[in-house]
N, C-alpha and C positions, 0 to 999 in steps of 0.2 A: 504494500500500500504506500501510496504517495498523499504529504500532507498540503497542499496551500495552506495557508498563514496569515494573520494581520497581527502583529505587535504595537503594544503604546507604550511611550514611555511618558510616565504622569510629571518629570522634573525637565523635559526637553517639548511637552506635548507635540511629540511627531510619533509616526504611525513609521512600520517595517512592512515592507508586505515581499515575504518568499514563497519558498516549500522547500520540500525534506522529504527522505526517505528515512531517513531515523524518526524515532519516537520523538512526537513535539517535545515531550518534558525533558529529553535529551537537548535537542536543537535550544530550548529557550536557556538551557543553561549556561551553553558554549555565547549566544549572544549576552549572558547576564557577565560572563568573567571579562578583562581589561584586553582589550587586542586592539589592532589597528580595526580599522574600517568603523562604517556608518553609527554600529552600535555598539561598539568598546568604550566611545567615554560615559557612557554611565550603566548603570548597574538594576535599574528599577522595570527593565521589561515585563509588560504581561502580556500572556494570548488575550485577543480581543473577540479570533473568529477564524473558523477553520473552516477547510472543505476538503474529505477525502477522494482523492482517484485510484485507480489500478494504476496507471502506467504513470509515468514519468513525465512522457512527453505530455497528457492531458495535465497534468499540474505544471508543467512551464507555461502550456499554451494561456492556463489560467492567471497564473500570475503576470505575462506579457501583457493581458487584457487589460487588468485593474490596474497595471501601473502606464499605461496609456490613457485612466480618462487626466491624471494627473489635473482631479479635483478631489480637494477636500469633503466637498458637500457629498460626493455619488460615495466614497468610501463611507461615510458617519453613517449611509442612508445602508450600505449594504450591512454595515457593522448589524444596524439596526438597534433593539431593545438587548440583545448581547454586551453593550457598552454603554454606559451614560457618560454624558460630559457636564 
């Protein structure tokens, strides 16, 4: 199984949107510890919203989607009642 993803972080309020073939509560941990990239300077990520696939390629094609409408409002709205802000 393949996971899509949306992460928040409540002290950056920005949103991650991936997926993973590992177990999400693996995956959030590697983004929770200090590394380079997008979500290594801080530490407070949560899952906000998932979506499982079989394959691989159906969770990239997913995640290429959501990160093309690059609005805030269409992700709050997919997030839906899963997140409040």
């Amino acid at each position: 199984m393949w996971t899509f993803y949306i992460l928040h972080s409540v002290s950056t309020d920005k949103y991650y949107i991936g997926f993973t073939g590992d177990l999400i509560a693996e995956r959030l941990r590697k983004h929770n510890t200090h590394h380079k990239g997008f979500t290594g300077n801080t530490n407070d990520w949560k899952v906000v919203y998932t979506e499982e696939y079989f394959t691989k390629a159906e969770a990239i094609h997913r995640e290429k989607e959501v990160k093309k409408w690059k609005s805030r409002k269409l992700l709050l709205k997919l997030i839906g009642s899963e997140h409040s802000d």
